[in-house]
N, C-alpha and C positions, 0 to 999 in steps of 0.2 A: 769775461762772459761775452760770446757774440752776439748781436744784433737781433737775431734769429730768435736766440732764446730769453733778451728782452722782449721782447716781442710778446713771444708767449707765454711771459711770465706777467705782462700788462693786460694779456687779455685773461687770463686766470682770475689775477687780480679784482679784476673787474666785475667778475661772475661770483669771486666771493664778495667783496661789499653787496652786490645786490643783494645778494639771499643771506646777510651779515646777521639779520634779526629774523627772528619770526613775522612773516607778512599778513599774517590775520590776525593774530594779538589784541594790535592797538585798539581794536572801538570797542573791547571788551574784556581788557587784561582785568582790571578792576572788581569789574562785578562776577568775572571765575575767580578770583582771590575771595570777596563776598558769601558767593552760592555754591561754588564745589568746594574752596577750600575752607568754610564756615569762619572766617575770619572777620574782625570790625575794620572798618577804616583806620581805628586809630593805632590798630594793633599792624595794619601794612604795611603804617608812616614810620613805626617801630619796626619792625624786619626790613625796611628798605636801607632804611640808616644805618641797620647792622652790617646789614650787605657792601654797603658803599664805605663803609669805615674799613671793612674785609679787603678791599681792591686797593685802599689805599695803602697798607702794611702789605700787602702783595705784592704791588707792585715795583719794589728794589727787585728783592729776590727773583720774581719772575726775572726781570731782565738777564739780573747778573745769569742768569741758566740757560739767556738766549744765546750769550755768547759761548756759554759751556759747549750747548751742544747744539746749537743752530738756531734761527730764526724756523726754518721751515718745521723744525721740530716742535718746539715750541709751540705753534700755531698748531697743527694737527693735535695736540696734547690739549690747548684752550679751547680747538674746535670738539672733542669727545666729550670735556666738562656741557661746555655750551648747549650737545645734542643730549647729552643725560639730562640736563637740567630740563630742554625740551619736550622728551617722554617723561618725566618725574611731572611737571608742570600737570601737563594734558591728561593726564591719568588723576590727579589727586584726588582728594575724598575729605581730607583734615588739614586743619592747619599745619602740624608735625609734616607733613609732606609739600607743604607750601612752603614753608622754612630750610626744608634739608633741599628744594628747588631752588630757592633764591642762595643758598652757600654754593651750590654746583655753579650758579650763573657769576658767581662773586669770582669764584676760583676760576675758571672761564675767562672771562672777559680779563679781568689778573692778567693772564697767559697771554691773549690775545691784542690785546689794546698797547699799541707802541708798536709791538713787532709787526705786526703788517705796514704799518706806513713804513716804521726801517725799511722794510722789505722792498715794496717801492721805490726808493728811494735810494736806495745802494745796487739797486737792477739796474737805475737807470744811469745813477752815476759811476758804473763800471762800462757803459756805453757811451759816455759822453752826451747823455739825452736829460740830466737832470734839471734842464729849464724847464724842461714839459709835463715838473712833475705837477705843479697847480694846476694845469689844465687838466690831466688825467684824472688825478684824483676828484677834481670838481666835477666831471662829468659823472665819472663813479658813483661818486652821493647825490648828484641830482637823476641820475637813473634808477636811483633806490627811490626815491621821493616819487617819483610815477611810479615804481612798479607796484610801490605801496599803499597810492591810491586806487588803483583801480582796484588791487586785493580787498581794499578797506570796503569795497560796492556791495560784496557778497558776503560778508561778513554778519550784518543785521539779518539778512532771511536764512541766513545758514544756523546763526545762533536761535534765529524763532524756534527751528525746528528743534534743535538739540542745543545748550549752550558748549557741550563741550567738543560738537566740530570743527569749529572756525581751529579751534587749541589743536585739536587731533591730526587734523588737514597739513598743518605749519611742519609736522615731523619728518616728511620727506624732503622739503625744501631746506630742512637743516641739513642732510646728509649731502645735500651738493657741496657745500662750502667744503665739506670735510672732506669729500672725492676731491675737491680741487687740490686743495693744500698739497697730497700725496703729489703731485704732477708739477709743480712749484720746481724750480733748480734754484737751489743756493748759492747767492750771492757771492761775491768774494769775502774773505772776512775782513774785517774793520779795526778799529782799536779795540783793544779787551775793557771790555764790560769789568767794574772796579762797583762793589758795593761801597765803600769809602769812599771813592771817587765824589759817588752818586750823591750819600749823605752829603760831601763837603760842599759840593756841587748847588746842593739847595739852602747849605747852610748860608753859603757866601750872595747868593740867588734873594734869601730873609732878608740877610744884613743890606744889601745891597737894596730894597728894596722899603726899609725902614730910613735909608740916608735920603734915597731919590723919591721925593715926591711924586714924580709923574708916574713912577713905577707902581708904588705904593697905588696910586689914583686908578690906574688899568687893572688892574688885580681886585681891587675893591669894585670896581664898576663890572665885573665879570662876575665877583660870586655874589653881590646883589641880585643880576636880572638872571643867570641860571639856575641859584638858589631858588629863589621865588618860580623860576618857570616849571623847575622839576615839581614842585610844590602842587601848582595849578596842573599840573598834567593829572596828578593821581585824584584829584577832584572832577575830572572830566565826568566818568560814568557815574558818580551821585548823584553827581548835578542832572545829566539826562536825565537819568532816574526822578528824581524828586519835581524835577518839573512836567513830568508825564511824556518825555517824548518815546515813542514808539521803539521799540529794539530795531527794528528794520531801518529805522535812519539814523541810525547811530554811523554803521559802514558809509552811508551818503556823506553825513556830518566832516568822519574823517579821509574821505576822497576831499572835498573843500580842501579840509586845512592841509593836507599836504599838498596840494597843488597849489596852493597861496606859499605854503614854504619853500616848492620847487623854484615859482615863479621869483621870489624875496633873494633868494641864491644865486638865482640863473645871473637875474641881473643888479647885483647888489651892487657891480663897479657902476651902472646906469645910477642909480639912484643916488652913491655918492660924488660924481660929476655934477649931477643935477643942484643936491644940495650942500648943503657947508654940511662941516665936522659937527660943529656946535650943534645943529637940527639933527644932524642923527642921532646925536646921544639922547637929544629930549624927546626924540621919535622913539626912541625903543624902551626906555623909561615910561613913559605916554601909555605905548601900546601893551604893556606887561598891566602898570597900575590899575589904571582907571577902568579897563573890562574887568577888573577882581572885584575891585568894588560896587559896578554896576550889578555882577550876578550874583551876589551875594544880596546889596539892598535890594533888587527888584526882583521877584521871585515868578517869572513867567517864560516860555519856550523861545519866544523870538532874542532872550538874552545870554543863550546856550550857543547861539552864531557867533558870539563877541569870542571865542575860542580861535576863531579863525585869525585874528590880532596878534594872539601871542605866536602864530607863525607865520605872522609875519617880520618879529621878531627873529622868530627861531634861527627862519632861513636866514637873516641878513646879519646875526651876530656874530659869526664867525671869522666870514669874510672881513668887514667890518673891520675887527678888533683884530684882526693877524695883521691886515693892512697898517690900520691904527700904530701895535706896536712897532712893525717893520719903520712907519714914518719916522716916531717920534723916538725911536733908540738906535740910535747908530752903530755904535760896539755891536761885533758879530755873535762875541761871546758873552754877553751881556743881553740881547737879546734871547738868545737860545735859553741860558740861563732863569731870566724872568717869565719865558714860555712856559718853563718848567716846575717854575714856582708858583705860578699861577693857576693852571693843571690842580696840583697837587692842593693847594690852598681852596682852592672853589669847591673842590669834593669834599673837602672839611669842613667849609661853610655850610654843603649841603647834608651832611650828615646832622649837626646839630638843628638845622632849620626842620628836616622830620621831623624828628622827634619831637621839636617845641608845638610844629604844626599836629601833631598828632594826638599830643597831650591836648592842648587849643580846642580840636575837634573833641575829643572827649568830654570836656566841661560844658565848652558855650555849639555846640554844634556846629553842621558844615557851616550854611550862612552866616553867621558872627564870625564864621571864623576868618570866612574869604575876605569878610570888610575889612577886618583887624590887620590883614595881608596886603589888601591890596593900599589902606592907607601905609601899612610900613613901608612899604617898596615908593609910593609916592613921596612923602616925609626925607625919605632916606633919599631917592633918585635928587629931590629940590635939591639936597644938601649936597653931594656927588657933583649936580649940575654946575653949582654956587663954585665948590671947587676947581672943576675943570676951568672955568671961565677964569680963576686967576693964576692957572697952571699954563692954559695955554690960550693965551688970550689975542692972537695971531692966527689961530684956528677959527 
């Protein structure tokens, strides 16, 4: 592939992460789950877990198909599920069509999730350009991170008016990604995609990771704070709700936190220059816990800001923890491996922590429930912390 059409295949790129998700969604996914699709909260925690358990059993197969018949294929196939589940979403009226949305988005994202970074990433390294791929991509998702904020402004007075335009508005912005992908040049191909491979791949990835402590310790320390952070996102709009803030600053709300996530991102290698290893881990442990538990026991508006914490989390876990394992694993294939394992293992964490949080909310309500939450993750994080200090105690 020449240069040319790296090129153009990085600025494509680029334009599908931005427009990756629906950009008006977020300060109100919830309570259109709630008010058009008549649904309870704990019934969403239940459909989301089904969904995320769907991606997991997906995603072999998706792959092995990428290599059948393309990456680019692929991706226009996850980008159609992604824009039906879009229109199906924005339209709903019942739950029945909330449900048969989130299977389109399970199916979707399935498709989607893996083969675009391949994609990236075999562009560039058929150009000789594959150092630039953290940079490219980091800028990518911090460009999504602004475009998302500002969309988030108009969100609150758009939903006063109507709740289901911010949803309706997001439909044409899905259909860009899906233009793009058509315009995409395919890579060279690669080694063949092995569903056995794949399996043995994670089997060895488990094993290897039940012998190695410190592997074991990174894997657990990831589906700890994403488990719990997924958790605390779908509690967002109750929590508004219940504490009386206004619909209109709801979109204010989430400009804040994604630009506290941008900013957490932009400069996560600042921050861990700045501090040791050790204080990150109990910074991001810190910032997940103790804001769950504050808004859960104290039940008043200025506690609904403490959301802005866990993105500061959001943005700097990534980075973080890629870095993290890149230090602390050497093996090339061993690394790639426990990436791998760890992926797949957190989405399984986060499948059953729904459902328990969902069941949780049904008995003792939202507030008992957040406390019960945000002391697990505290409880669990000391214990994690305690760990790591005699894993890596040189850190």
């Amino acid at each position: 592939m020449g240069k040319n059409h790296t090129h153009r295949n990085i600025a494509l790129y680029k334009v599908f992460v931005l427009m990756n998700e629906p950009l008006f969604w977020g300060p109100v996914i919830i309570m259109a789950m709630q008010r058009l699709g008549q649904m309870k909260l704990s019934d969403i925690y239940l459909m989301e877990s089904v969904a995320m358990a769907l991606t997991v059993l997906l995603n072999i197969p998706a792959g092995a198909l990428a290599d059948v018949i393309g990456r680019k294929k692929v991706l226009i196939i996850g980008r159609i599920f992604l824009l039906a589940d879009t229109i199906l979403f924005s339209t709903m009226t019942s739950p029945f069509e909330a449900w048969a949305a989130n299977i389109l988005w399970a199916v979707g994202i399935s498709f989607q999730s893996g083969a675009d970074v391949s994609f990236l990433w075999r562009s560039l390294k058929d150009s000789g350009m594959e150092k630039k791929f953290i940079k490219i991509d980091g800028c990518a998702n911090a460009s999504r991170f602004i475009v998302a904020a500002f969309c988030s402004l108009a969100v609150g007075y758009l939903a006063e008016v109507d709740l289901r335009l911010p949803l309706l508005l997001s439909i044409p912005f899905m259909v860009v990604p899906l233009g793009t992908a058509f315009f995409l040049q395919e890579p060279k191909a690669t080694e063949r995609y092995s569903v056995g491979k794949q399996i043995k791949t994670l089997k060895q990835g488990a094993i290897f990771a039940i012998r190695k402590s410190e592997v074991w310790w990174i894997i657990g320390f990831c589906a700890l704070i994403m488990g719990a952070s997924k958790i605390w996102f779908f509690t967002y709009n109750p929590y508004f709700e219940t504490v009386g803030i206004n619909l209109r600053y709801y979109g204010v709300i989430f400009f804040l936190l994604n630009i506290v996530a941008f900013f957490s991102s932009r400069y996560a290698h600042w921050i861990e220059s700045r501090f040791s290893e050790r204080s990150c881990v109990a910074m991001i442990i810190l910032c997940v816990g103790v804001p769950i538990v504050l808004m859960g026991a104290f039940l008043f508006w200025p506690m609904a800001l403490l959301v802005l914490s866990q993105n500061v989390a959001r943005g700097f876990m990534k980075p973080f923890v890629d870095n993290f394992t890149n230090r602390h694993i050497e093996d090339e294939g061993i690394r790639t491996t426990t990436l791998s394992v760890r992926s797949t293992l957190t989405d399984l964490v986060s499948v059953f922590s729904l459902t328990w949080f969902g069941l949780m909310d049904r008995s003792l309500g939202l507030l008992s429930s957040l406390v019960v939450l945000g002391v697990l993750v505290l409880v669990l994080g000391r214990i994690s912390y305690a760990r790591y200090s005699r894993l890596f105690p040189k850190s």
